[in-house]
C-alpha positions as CSV (number, residue, x, y, z in Angstrom):
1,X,0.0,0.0,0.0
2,X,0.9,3.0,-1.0
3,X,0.5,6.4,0.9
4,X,1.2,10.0,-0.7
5,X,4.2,11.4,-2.7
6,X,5.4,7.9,-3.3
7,X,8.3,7.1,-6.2
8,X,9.6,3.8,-6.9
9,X,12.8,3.6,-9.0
10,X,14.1,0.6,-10.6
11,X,17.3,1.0,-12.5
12,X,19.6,-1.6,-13.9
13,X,18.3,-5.1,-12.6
14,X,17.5,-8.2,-14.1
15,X,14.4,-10.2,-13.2
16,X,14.8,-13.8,-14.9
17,X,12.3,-16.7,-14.6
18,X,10.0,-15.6,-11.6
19,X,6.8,-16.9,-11.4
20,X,3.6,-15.2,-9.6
21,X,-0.1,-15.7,-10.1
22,X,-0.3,-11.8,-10.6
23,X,2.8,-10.0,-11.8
24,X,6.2,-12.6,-12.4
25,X,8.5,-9.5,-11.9
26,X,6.6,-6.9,-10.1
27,X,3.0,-6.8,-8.9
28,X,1.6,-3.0,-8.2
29,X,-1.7,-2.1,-6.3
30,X,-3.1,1.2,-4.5
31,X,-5.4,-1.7,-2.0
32,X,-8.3,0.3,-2.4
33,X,-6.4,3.4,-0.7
34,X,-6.3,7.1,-2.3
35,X,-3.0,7.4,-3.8
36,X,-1.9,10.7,-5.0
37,X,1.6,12.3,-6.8
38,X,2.6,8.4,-7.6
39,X,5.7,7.8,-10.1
40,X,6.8,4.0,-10.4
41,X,10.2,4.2,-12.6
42,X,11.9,1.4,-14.6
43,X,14.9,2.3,-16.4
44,X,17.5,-0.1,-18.1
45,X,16.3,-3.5,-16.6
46,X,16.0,-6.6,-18.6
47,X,12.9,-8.8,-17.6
48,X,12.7,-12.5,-19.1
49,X,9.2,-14.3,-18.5
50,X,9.8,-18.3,-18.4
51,X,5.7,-19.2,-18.5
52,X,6.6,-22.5,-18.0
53,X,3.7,-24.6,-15.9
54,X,2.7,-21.7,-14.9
55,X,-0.7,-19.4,-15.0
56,X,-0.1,-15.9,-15.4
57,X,-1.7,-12.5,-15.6
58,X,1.3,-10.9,-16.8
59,X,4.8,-9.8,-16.3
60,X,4.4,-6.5,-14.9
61,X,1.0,-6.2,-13.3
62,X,-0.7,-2.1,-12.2
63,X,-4.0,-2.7,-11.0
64,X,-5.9,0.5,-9.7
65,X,-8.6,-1.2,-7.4
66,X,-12.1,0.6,-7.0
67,X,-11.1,2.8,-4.2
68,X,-12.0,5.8,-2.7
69,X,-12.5,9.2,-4.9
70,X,-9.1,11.6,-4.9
71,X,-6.6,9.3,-6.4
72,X,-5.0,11.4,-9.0
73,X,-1.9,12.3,-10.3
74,X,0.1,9.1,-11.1
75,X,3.0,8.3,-14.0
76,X,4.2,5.4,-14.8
77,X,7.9,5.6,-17.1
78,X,9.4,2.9,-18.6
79,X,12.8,3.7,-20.5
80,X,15.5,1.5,-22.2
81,X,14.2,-2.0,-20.6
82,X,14.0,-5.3,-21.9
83,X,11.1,-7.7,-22.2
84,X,10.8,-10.9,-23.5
85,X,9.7,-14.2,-22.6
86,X,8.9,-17.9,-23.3
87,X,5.5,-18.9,-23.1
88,X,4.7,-22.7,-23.8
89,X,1.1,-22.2,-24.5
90,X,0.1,-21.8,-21.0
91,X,-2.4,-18.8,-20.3
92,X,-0.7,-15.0,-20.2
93,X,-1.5,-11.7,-20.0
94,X,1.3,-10.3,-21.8
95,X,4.5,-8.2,-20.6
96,X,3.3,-4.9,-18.9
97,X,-0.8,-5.0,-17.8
98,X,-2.4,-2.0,-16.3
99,X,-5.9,-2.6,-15.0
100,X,-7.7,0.8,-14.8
101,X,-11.0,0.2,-11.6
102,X,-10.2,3.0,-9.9
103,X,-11.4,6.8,-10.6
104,X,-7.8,8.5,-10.6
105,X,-7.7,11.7,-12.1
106,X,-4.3,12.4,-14.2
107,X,-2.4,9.3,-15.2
108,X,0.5,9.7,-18.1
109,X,1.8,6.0,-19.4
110,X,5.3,6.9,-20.8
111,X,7.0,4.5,-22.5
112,X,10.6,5.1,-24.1
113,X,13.2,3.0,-25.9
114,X,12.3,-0.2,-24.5
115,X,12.6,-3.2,-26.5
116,X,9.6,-6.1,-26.0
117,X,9.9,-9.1,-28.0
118,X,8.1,-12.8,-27.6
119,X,5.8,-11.7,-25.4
120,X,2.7,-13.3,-25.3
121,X,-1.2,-12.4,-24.4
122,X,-4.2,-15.3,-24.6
123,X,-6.1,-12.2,-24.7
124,X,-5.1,-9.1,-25.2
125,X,-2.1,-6.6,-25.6
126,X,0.9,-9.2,-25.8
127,X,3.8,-6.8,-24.6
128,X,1.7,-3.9,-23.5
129,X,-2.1,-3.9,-22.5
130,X,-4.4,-1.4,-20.8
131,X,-7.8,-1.6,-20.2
132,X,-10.1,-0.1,-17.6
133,X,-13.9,0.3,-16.1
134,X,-14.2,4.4,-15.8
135,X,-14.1,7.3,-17.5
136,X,-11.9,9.6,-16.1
137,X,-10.3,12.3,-16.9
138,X,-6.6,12.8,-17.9
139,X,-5.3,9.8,-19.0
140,X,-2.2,9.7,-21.5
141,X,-0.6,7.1,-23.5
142,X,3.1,8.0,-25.2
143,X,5.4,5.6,-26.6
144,X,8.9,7.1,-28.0
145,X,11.2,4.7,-30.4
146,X,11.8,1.2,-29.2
147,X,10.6,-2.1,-30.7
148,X,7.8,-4.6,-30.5
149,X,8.8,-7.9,-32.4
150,X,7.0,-11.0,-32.6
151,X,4.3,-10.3,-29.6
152,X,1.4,-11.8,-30.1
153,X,-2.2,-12.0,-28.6
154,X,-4.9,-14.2,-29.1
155,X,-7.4,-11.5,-29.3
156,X,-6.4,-8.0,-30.4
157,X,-3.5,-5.9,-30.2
158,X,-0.2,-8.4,-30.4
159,X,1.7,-5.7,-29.5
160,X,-0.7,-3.4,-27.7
161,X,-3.7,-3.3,-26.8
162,X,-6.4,-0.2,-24.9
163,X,-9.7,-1.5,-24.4
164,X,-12.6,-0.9,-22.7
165,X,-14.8,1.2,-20.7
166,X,-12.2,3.8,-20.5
167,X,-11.0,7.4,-21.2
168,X,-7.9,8.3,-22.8
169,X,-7.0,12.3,-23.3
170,X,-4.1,11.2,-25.7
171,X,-2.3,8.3,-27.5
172,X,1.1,9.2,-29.2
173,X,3.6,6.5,-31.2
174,X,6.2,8.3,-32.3
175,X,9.5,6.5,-34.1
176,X,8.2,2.8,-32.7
177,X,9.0,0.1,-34.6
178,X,6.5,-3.3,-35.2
179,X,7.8,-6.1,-36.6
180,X,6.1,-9.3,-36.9
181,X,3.1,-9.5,-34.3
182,X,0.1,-11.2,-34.4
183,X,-3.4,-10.9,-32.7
184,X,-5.1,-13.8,-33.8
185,X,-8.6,-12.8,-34.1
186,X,-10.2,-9.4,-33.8
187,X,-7.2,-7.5,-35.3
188,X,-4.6,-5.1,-34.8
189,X,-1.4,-7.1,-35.3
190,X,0.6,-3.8,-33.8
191,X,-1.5,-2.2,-32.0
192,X,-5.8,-2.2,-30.9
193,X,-7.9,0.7,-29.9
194,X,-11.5,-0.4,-29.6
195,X,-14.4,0.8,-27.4
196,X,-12.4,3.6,-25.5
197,X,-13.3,7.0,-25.5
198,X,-10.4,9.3,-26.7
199,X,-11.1,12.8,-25.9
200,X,-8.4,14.2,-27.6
201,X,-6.1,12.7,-31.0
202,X,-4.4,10.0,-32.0
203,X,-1.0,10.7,-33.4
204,X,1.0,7.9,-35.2
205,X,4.6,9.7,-36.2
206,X,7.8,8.1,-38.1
207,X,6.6,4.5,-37.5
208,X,7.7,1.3,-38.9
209,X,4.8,-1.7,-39.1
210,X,6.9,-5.0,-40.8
211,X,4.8,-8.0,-41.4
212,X,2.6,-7.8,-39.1
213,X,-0.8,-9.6,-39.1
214,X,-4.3,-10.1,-38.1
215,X,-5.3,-13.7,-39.4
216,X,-8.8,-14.3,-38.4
217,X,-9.4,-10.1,-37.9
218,X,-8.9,-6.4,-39.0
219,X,-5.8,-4.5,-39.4
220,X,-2.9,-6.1,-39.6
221,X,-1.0,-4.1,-38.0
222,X,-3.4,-1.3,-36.7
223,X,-7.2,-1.7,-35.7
224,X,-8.7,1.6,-34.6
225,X,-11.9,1.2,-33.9
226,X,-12.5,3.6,-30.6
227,X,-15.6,4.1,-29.1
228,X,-15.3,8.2,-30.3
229,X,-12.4,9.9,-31.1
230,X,-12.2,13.4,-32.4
231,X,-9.1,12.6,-34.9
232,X,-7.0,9.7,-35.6
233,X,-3.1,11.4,-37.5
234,X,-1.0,9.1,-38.8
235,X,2.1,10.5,-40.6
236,X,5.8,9.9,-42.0
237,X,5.7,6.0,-41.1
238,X,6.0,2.5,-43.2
239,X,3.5,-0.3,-44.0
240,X,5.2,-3.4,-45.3
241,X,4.0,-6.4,-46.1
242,X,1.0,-6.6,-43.2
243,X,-1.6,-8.9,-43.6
244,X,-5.1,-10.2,-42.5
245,X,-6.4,-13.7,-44.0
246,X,-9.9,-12.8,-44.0
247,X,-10.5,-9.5,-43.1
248,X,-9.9,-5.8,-44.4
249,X,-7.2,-3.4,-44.1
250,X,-3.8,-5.5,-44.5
251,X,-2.2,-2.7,-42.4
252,X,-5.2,-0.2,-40.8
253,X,-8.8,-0.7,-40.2
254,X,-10.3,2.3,-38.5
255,X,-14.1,3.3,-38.1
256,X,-12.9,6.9,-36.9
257,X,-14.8,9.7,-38.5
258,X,-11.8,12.3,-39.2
259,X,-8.9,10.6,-40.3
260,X,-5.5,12.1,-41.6
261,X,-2.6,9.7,-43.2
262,X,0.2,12.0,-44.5
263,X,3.4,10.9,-46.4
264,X,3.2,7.6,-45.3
265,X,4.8,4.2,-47.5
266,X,2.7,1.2,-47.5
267,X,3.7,-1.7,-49.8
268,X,3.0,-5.0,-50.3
269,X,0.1,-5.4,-47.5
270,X,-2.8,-7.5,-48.4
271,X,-6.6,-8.0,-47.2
272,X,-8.8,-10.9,-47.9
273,X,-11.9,-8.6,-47.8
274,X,-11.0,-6.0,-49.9
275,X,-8.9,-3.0,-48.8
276,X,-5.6,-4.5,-49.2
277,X,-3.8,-1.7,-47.1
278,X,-6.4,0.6,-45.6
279,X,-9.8,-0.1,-44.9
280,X,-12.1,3.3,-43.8
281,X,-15.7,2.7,-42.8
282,X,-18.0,5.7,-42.5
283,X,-15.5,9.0,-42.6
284,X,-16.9,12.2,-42.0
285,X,-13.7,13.6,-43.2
286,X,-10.6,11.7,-44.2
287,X,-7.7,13.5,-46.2
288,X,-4.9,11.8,-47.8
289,X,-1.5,13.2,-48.9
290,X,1.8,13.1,-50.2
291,X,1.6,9.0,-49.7
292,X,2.6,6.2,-51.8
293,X,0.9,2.8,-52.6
294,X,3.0,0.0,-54.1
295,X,2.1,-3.6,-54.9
296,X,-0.8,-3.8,-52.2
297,X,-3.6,-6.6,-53.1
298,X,-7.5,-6.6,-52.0
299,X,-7.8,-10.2,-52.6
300,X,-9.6,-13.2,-52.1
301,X,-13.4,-12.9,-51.0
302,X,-14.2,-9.4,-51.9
303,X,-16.5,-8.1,-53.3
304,X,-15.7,-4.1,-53.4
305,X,-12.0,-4.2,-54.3
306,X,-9.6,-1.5,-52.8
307,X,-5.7,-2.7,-53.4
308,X,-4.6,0.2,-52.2
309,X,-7.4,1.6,-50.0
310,X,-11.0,1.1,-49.0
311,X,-13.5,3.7,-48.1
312,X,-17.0,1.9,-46.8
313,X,-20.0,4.0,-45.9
314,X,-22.6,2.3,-44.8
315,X,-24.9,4.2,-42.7
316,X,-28.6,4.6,-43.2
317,X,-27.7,8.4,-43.7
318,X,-24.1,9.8,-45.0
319,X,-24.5,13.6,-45.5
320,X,-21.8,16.2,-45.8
321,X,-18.7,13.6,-45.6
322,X,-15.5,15.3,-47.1
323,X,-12.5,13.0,-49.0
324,X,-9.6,14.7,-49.9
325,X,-6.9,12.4,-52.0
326,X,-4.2,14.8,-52.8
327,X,-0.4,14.1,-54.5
328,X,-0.6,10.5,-54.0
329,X,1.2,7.6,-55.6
330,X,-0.3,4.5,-56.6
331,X,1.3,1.4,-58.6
332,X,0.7,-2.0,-59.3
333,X,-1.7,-2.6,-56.5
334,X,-4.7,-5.3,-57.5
335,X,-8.2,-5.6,-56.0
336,X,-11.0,-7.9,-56.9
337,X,-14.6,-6.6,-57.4
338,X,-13.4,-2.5,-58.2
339,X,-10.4,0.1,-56.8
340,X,-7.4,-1.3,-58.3
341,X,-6.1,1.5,-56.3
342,X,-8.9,3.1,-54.9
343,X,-12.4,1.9,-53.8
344,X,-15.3,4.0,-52.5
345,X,-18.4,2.3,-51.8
346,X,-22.0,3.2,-50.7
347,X,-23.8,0.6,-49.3
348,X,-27.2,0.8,-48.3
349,X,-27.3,4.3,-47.8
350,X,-30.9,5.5,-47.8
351,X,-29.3,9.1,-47.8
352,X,-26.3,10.0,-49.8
353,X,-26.1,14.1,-49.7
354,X,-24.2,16.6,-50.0
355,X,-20.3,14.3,-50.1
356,X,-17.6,15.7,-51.6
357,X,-14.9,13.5,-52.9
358,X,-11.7,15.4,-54.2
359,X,-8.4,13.8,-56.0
360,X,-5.7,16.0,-57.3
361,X,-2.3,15.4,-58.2
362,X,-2.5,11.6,-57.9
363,X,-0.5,9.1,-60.1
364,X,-2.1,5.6,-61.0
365,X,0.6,3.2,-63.3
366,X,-0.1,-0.3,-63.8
367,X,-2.6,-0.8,-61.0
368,X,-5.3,-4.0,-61.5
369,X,-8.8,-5.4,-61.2
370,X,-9.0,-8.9,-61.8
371,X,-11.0,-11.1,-62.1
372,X,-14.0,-8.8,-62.1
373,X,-15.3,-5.3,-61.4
374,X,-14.2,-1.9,-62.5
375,X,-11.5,1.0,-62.1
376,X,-8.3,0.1,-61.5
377,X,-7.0,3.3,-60.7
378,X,-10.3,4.9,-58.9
379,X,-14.1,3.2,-58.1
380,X,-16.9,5.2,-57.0
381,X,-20.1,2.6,-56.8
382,X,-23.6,3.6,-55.2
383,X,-25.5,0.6,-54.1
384,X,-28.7,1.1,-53.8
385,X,-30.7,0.0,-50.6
386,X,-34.5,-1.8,-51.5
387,X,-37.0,0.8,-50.8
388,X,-35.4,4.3,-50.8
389,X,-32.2,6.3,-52.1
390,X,-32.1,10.0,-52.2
391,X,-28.7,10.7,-54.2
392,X,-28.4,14.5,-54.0
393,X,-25.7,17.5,-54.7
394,X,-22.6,15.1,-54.5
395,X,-19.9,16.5,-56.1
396,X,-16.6,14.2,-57.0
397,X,-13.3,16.4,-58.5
398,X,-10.6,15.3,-60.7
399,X,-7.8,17.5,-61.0
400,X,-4.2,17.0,-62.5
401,X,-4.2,13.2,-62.1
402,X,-1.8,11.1,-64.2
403,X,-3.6,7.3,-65.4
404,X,-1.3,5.3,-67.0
405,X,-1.1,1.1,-67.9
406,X,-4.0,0.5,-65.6
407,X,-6.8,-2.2,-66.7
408,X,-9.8,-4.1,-65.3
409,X,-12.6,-5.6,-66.8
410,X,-14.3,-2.4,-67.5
411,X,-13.6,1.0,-66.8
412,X,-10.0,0.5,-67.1
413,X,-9.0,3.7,-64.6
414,X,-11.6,5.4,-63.6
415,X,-15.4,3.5,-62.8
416,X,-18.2,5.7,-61.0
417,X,-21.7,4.0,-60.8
418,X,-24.5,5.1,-59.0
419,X,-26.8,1.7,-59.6
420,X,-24.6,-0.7,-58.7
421,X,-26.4,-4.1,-57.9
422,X,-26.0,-5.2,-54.1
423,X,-24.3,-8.4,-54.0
424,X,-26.9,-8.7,-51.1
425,X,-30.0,-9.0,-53.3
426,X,-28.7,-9.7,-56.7
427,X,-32.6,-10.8,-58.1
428,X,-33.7,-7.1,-58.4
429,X,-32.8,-4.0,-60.5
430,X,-30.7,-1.5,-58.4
431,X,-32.5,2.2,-58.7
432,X,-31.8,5.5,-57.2
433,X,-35.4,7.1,-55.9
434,X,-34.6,10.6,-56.0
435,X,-31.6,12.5,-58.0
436,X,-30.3,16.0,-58.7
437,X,-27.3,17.9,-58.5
438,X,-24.9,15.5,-58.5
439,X,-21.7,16.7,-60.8
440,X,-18.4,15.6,-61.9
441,X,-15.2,18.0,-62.7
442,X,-12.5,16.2,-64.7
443,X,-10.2,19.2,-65.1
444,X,-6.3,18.4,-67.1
445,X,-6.7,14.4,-66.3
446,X,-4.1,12.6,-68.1
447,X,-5.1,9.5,-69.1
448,X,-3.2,7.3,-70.9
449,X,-2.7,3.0,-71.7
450,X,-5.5,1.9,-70.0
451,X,-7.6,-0.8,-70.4
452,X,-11.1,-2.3,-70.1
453,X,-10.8,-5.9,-71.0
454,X,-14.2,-7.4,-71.0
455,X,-16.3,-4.1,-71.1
456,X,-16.5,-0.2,-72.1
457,X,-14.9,2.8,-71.0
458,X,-10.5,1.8,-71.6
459,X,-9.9,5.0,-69.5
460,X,-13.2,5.9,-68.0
461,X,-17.0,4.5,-67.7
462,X,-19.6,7.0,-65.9
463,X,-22.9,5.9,-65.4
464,X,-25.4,8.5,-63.8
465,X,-28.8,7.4,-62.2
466,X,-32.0,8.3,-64.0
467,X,-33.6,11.1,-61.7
468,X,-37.6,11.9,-61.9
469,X,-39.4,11.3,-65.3
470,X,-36.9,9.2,-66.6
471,X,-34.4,12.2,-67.6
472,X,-30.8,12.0,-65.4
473,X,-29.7,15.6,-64.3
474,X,-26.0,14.5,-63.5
475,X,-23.5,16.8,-64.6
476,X,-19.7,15.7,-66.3
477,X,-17.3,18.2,-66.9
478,X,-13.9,17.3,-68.7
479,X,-11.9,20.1,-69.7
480,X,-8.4,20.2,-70.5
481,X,-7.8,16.4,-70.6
482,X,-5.7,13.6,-72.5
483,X,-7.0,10.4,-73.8
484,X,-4.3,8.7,-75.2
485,X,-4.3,5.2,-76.2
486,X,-7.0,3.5,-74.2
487,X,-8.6,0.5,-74.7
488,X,-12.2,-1.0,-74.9
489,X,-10.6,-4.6,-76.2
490,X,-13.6,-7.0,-75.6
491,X,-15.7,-8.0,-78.9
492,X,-18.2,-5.0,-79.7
493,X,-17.1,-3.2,-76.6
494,X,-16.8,0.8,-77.1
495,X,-15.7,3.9,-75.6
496,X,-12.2,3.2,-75.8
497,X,-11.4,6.3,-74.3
498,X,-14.8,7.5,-72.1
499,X,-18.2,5.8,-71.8
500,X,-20.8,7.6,-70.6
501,X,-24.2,6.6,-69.3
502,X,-26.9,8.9,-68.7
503,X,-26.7,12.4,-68.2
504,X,-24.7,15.4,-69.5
505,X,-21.6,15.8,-70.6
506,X,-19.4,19.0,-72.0
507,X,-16.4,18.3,-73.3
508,X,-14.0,20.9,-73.8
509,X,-10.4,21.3,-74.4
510,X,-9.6,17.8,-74.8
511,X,-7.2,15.6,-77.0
512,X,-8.3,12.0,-78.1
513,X,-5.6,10.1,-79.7
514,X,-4.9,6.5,-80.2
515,X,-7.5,5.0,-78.4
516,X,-8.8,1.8,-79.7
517,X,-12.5,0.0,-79.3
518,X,-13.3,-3.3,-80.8
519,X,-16.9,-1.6,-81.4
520,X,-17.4,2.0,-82.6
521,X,-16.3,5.0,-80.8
522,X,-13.1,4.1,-80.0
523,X,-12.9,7.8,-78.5
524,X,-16.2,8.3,-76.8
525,X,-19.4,5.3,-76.3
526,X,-22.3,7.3,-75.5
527,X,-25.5,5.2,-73.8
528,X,-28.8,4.8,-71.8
529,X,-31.8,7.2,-72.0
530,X,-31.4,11.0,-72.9
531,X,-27.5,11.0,-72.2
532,X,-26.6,14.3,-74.2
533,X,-22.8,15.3,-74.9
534,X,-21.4,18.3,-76.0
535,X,-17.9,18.7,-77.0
536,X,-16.0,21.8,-78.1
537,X,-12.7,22.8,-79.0
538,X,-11.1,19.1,-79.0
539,X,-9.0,17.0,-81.1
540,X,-9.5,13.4,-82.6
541,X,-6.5,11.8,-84.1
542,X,-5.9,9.0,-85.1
543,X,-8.3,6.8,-83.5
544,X,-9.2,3.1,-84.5
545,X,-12.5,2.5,-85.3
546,X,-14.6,5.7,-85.4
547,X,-14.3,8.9,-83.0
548,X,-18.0,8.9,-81.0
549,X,-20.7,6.8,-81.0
550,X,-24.0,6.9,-79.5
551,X,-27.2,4.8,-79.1
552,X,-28.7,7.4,-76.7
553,X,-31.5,9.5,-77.9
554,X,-30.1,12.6,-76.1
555,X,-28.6,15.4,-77.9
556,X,-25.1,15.5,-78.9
557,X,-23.6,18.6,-79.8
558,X,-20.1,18.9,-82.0
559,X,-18.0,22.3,-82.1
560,X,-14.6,23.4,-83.2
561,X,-13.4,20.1,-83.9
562,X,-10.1,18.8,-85.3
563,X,-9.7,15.7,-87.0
C-alpha cells in the first residue's frame, strides 16, 4: 500500500524466470487506498518471463482497485528496458498489464526505448495492455522509439492493446518500430484501440509496421476502432507487407470519423476482404496526402476491391462527408470486385447528400482489377438499398491526375456508378429514388494505356442514375484532358477512351488520340436514355474504329473540332 508522494525507481536489474499468479516481476496495487503524486520508474532492466507450468496474468501487473475518490496524479515511465519471454502455451496476460478500476484523475503512461519481444497475451495486448472500467479524466498514453517484435495476442493488439470502458485524453507512437506480431482474431497485429473514449487525437509519427498480421481479424497491424475519437493522424511511417487472412485493411482498419494519413509508404500489405492496405468505414472527413501505394492486393473474398485503399459507408444516412486524396502515388496494386487502387463504396445508404470526394495530383501506373469489377486506378459505386435512395448534390473532382497502364474488366481507370447491384440481393434492379445535382469536374486528367478488357470505358465509364421522369440531371465536366491510347478490347465493346451513361456531358479542351475500341467509338461510347454530350474545341487523331458513337436519344452537340 501506497500512501502519498510515493516514487519507486528501478534501475539496472535483471528479473529472470520468476513466477507469480499476478505480476512474475513486479505486482503494483493502491489496496483500495487514495493514492496521489505516484511515479513508479523502470529504467534499463531486462525482464525474461519463463511461463513454463505456470498461470499468469502478466509480467508486470498495475492494477488500480475501486477505491476511494481523490486518487489522482500518477505516472508510470518505462525507459531502455528489456522484455521478453517464453511462453509454452500456458495462459498469459502479456509483458506490462495496467488494469484501470479506480477513478484516478491524471495518469500519463510513458514509455521510451524499450525493447519487447516474444511476449505473449491469450487475450489481449501481448507486450503492452491497458484496459479499464471508468471514464476519467486525464489519462495519456506516449510511446517514443523502441521495438515490438513477434508479440502476439490471441485476441487484439499483439503488440498493444487499450480496451474498454475507458478514457484516454491522448495516444502518441512516435519513431516505434513493429515487426512481426500477431493478434489472432479481432485484429490489430501492432496495436488495438476499440471501445475507449479518446477525448483528444491520436498521433502515429515516423513508425515502422513490418509484417505484421491479423489472421482471423482487422488491421494487420493497426485496428482503430475507438468508441469516439475526435481525430486519428497518422504521418511519415511505413506499411510493409502486413496482412489479415480474412479480413480488411492489410495494415489499418479504422471506423474513426476524421482521419489524416500523410506521407506515409505502405507496400506489399494484403486484405482478404477488400482493402488490401487501408480499410475506412464511414469518414466524416478523411484527407490523404503526399503518400505512396506499391504492390498492395485486395484479394480473395471481396467483393468491393480496394488494393490500395478502401472507403466503406454504410450508414442509413451519409450527408456532408469530405474526402480529400491529394499528391498520391499508386502502382501496381490489385483488388477484386473494383479500386485497383482506390475503392469507394456506398452501401445501403438511404441518404447519400451533399459528399464531396476530391483527388488532385495523384499518379495511378499499372494498377489491377481482376477477375472482375471496375476502375483500376479509382471506383466510386452507389448501391442502392430496397425501398429508398435519395442521391443529392454530391460532387466528385478530378484534378491534375496522371492514369497510365491500368486495366480491369471495365472502366480501365476510372469507374463511378450510381446503380450498382448489391451483391446482397442480386434478383432485383438496383435504382436511385430521388436524383439531382450530383456533378463531376475532370479538369487536365491525363489518361493514358489503360484498359477495359471485358467491357466499355478503356480509361473511364460513368454511369449516372436516372432522376424523376426518366431524364438523369447529372453533370460531367472534362476540360483540358488527354486520352491517349486506351482501350475498350472485348468484342463489340466501345468507348475506348470515355463511356458515358446517362446524363450530361461537356467536353472541352480535350485531346483524343490513339485510343482503340473493338466496337465503334473508340474515343467516346455514349448510352442509356437522354445522355446528351457536348464537346467543343477538341482533337481526334488517329483513333481506330470511329471517333464517337451513341445509341442514346439525347442530344449531342459537336463544335470546333479537329480531326
Amino acid at each position: 500500500t501506497f500512501t502519498s508522494n510515493n516514487i519507486l525507481v528501478v534501475e539496472g536489474s535483471s528479473f529472470e524466470s520468476n513466477i507469480a499468479e499476478k505480476g512474475d516481476a513486479f505486482y503494483v496495487s493502491n489496496g483500495n487506498q487514495v493514492m496521489s503524486d505516484f511515479n513508479l520508474v523502470f529504467v534499463g532492466n531486462r525482464f525474461y518471463f519463463d511461463g513454463h507450468g505456470n498461470t499468469s496474468a502478466g509480467g508486470i501487473v498495475v492494477e488500480a482497485q475501486p477505491g476511494w475518490l481523490g486518487s489522482q496524479d500518477w505516472t508510470f515511465n518505462f525507459t531502455r528496458n528489456t522484455f521478453s519471454s517464453r511462453f509454452y502455451g500456458v495462459r498469459s496476460e502479456g509483458a506490462v498489464h495496467f488494469w484501470m478500476r479506480s477513478s484516478v484523475q491524471g495518469v500519463l503512461y510513458w514509455f521510451e526505448d524499450n525493447t519487447f519481444s516474444d511476449n505473449e497475451a491469450t487475450t489481449t495486448g501481448g507486450a503492452i495492455n491497458v484496459e479499464g472500467q471508468l471514464q476519467i479524466p486525464g489519462h495519456r498514453l506516449v510511446v517514443k522509439g523502441g521495438s515490438f517484435q513477434r508479440n502476439q495476442a490471441t485476441e487484439q493488439g499483439g503488440a498493444i492493446s487499450i480496451q474498454g470502458y475507458y478514457q484516454l485524453e491522448s495516444l502518441t507512437l512516435d519513431g516505434v518500430s513493429f515487426q512481426k506480431n500477431s493478434a489472432l482474431n479481432v485484429g490489430g497485429g501492432g496495436i488495438a484501440v476499440t471501445g475507449v473514449q479518446v477525448t483528444g487525437k491520436v498521433t502515429i509519427s515516423n513508425c515502422t509496421f513490418i509484417s505484421n498480421e491479423s489472421p482471423g481479424g482487422d488491421g494487420g497491424a493497426i485496428l482503430m476502432q475507438p468508441g469516439s475519437l475526435s481525430a486519428f493522424i497518422l504521418q511519415n511511417s511505413t506499411f510493409v507487407a502486413n496482412s489479415v487472412l480474412r479480413g480488411s485493411g492489410g495494415a489499418l482498419a479504422t471506423t474513426v470519423e476524421e482521419v489524416s494519413i500523410l506521407g506515409s509508404t505502405f507496400k506489399g500489405n494484403s486484405g482478404f476482404a477488400g482493402a488490401g492496405a487501408i480499410w475506412l468505414q464511414n469518414p466524416r472527413s478523411m484527407e490523404l496526402r503526399s503518400s505512396q501505394f506499391t504492390e498492395n492486393k485486395g484479394i480473395g473474398g471481396s467483393l468491393f476491391g480496394g488494393g490500395g485503399i478502401s472507403i466503406s459507408h454504410n450508414l442509413a444516412t451519409t450527408i456532408g462527408a469530405s474526402h480529400a486524396i491529394k499528391g498520391n502515388s499508386f502502382e501496381q496494386n490489385l483488388a477484386n470486385g473494383g479500386g485497383g487502387a482506390i475503392s469507394i463504396q456506398h452501401l445501403n445508404c438511404s441518404e447519400l447528400v451533399g459528399n464531396t470526394y476530391d483527388f488532385e495530383n495523384n499518379t495511378f501506373l499499372n494498377n489491377r482489377v481482376n477477375p472482375y469489377g471496375s476502375g483500376a486506378a479509382i471506383a466510386w459505386f452507389n448501391f442502392p438499398p430496397l425501398f429508398y435512395n435519395s442521391v443529392v448534390n454530391n460532387t466528385l473532382g478530378f484534378s491534375g491526375n496522371h492514369y497510365h497502364g491500368n486495366l480491369a474488366p471495365s472502366g480501365g481507370a476510372v469507374a463511378i456508378n450510381y446503380e450498382m447491384v448489391s451483391p446482397y440481393s442480386q434478383q432485383r434492379e438496383a435504382t436511385v429514388t430521388l436524383s439531382y445535382g450530383n456533378v463531376h469536374y475532370f479538369m487536365f486528367e491525363e489518361m493514358e494505356n489503360n484498359t477495359a478488357v471485358q467491357g466499355n470505358g478503356g480509361g473511364m465509364s460513368i454511369q449516372f442514375p436516372v432522376a424523376a421522369a426518366g431524364v438523369s440531371d447529372g453533370r460531367n465536366h472534362i476540360k483540358g484532358a488527354i486520352f491517349a491510347n486506351n482501350s475498350a478490347s472485348c468484342t463489340e465493346c466501345f468507348g475506348g477512351g470515355l463511356h458515358l451513361v446517362k446524363g450530361f456531358s461537356e467536353i472541352d479542351q480535350v485531346s483524343f488520340v490513339g485510343n482503340n475500341a473493338n466496337g465503334p467509338g473508340s474515343s467516346i461510347g455514349v448510352e442509356g436514355s437522354n445522355t446528351s454530350l457536348a464537346v467543343s474545341n477538341s482533337i481526334f487523331m488517329n483513333n481506330v474504329e470511329g471517333d464517337v458513337d451513341s445509341s442514346s436519344t439525347g442530344l449531342l452537340s459537336f463544335d470546333n473540332r479537329t480531326y
